[in-house]
N, C-alpha and C positions, 0 to 999 in steps of 0.2 A: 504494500500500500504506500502510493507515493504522496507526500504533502508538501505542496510548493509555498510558502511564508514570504509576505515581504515586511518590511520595517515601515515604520510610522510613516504614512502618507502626508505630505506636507503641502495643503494649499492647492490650487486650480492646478497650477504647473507641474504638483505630485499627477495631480490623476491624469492630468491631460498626455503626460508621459507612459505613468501605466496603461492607459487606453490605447497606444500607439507601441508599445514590446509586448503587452501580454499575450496579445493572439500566438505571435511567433512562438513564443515561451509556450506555451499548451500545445502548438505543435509537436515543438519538439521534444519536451520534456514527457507529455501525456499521463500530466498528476490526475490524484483521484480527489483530489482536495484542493481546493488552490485559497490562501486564507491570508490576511492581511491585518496590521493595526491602523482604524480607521480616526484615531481620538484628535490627531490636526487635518482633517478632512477639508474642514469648514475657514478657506483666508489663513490655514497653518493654528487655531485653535478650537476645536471643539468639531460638530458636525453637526450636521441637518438630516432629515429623511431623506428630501434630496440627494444629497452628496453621496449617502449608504448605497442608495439605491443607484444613483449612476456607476456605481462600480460595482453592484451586482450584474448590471447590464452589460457591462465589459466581460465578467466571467469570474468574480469573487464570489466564493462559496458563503464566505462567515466574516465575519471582521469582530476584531478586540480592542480595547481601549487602555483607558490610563487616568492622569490626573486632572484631564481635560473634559471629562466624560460630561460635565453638568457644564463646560461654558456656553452653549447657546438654547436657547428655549425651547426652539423646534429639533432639538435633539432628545431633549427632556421628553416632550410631547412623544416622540416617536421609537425613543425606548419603553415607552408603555404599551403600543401594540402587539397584539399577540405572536405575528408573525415578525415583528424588529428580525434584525440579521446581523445583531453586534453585538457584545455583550459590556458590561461593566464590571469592574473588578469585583470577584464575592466577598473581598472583604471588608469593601465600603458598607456603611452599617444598613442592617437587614432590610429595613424599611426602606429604602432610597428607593427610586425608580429602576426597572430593566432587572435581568437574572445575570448573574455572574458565572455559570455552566450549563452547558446544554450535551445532550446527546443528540445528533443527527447523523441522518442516513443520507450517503447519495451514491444511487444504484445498491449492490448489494453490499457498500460498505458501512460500517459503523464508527462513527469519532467520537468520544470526547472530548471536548472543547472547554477549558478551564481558563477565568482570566484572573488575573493576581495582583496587587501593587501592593509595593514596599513600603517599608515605616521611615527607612535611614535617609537622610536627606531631604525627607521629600516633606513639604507642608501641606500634610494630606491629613485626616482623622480615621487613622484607616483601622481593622481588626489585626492580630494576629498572622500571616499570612502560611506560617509551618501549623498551626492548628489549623485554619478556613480549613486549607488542602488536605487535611489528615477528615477533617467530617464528610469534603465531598465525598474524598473516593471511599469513606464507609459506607455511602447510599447507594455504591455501583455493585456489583458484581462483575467478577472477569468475561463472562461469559456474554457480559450488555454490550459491551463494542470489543474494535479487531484494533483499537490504536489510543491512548488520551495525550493529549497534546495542550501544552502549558504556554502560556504568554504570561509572562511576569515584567508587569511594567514596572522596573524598579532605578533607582538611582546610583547605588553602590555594587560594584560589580562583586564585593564581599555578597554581599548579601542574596543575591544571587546565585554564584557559586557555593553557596552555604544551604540554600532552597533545592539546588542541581541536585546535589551529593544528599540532601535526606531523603529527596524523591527518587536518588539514581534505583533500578530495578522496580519504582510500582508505578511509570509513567512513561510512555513514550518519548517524547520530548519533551526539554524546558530551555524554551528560547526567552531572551532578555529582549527587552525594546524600552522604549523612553529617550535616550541619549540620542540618536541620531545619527551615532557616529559606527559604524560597524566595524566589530572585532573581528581578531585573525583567531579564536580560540574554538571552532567548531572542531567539535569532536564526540565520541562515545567512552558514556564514562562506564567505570569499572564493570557496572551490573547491568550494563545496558539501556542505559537511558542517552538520547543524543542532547549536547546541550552547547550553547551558544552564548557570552554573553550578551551581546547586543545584534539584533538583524541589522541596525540598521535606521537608511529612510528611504521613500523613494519622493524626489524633491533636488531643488535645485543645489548646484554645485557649487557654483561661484554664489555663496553666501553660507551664514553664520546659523549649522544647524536649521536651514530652510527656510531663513529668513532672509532681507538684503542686511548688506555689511554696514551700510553708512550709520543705521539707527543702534545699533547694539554697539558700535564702537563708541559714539555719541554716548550710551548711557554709561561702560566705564570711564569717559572721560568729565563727566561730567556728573552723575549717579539721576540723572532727569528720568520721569517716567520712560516706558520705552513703550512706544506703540510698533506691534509685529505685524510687519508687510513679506510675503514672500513675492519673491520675481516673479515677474509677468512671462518672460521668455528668459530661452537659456541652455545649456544645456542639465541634463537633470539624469541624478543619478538614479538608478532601479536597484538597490540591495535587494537581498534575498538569500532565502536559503532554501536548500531540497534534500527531504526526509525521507526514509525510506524504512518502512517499517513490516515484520514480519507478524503477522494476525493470529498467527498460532503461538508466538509466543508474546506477541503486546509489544515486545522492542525493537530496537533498532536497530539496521542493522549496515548504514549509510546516511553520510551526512558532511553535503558540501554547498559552498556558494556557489551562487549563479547570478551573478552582478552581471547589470547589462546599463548601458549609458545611451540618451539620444538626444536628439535638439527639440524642442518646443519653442 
């Protein structure tokens, strides 16, 4: 079972990029999943129904979030639909809008779909994240899907690799996202869990994490609010990664990038 993952979508110029590699990439790769973090969809912060759904229409199965999850309204609105296609981290507290895990099927395969964010760094009021993961997967049974697959959007790549290594052997994958900056650390750990610290973004290049440079250097020079604009055009990076997971036994058993770069 193969799962193609890209890193935080960053702004128009994220998707407008993905819309014009992904076909290729389904080509040639012929994932059974192909899954994405959607949480700067929306101008590089938050997302809209809109925005989800344009990248369903491209060919995104599922999409995960992060610390962005509640910044725009019509994202809020539309993580309460039954059928939403993106999750929020489960261990933002219980009442919040949208579910933080899902099991879905597409054709005769089965995923678990887990989204996570971290405590370390981040100005978040979030749960636990080594307990949340230890009660989903008591609600599963091995036999409920053939793969579960982790998006821990976290800050510290301790923390992370510390999340890897407790879940290594009862999880498929556990890929990092939040940063935007993608590691060289993909691999399979000891018990067979594939893990990564960061996918990544897919989002413009010539700028500061997704944004333009001039305002973010403005705000160390100065500490002035920073309003975030990503570039209109440009060229713009595609991170990614591709999973490869064996159903009979839930792990992994392959795991590389597949960066691909284009102009918008």
């Amino acid at each position: 079972m193969k799962i193609l993952f890209f890193g935080d979508i960053v702004g128009k110029i994220g998707r407008e990029g993905l819309a014009k590699t992904l076909p290729d990439m389904v080509k040639e790769i012929d994932p059974d999943f192909v899954l994405a973090n959607g949480e700067n969809l929306a101008h590089g912060l938050g997302f809209t129904g809109q925005t989800v759904i344009e990248m369903l229409d491209i060919g995104i199965d599922f999409m995960t979030s992060g610390n962005h999850v509640y910044d725009k309204e019509p994202g809020i609105e539309y993580l309460q639909r039954k059928d939403a296609k993106i999750l929020r981290p489960a261990n933002l507290p219980q009442h919040d809008p949208g579910k933080g895990h899902i099991l879905f099927e597409k054709g005769s395969k089965r995923l678990l779909l887990i989204n996570l964010i971290g405590q370390v760094f981040l100005d978040v009021q979030s749960n636990d994240p080594f307990a949340e993961i230890d009660k989903i997967m008591e609600g599963y049974h091995k036999d409920d899907y053939d793969g579960v697959f982790v998006d821990f959007h976290a800050e510290a790549t301790s923390e992370k690799e510390a999340l890897g290594f407790y879940m290594d052997g009862r999880v498929s994958a556990m890929m990092g996202t939040h940063t935007h900056v993608a590691t060289a650390d993909q691999y399979i750990m000891p018990k067979g869990t594939a893990y990564c610290s960061d996918a990544g973004l897919v989002g413009a290049q010539d700028a500061i994490l997704g944004g333009e440079k001039e305002p973010v250097i403005k705000k160390f020079l100065t500490q002035m609010p920073l309003h975030f604009e990503p570039p209109k055009h440009g060229k713009v990076l595609i991170n990614a990664l591709l999973i490869d997971i064996d159903p009979k036994t839930k792990l992994a058993v392959h795991i590389e990038r597949v960066d691909r770069e284009c102009e918008v």
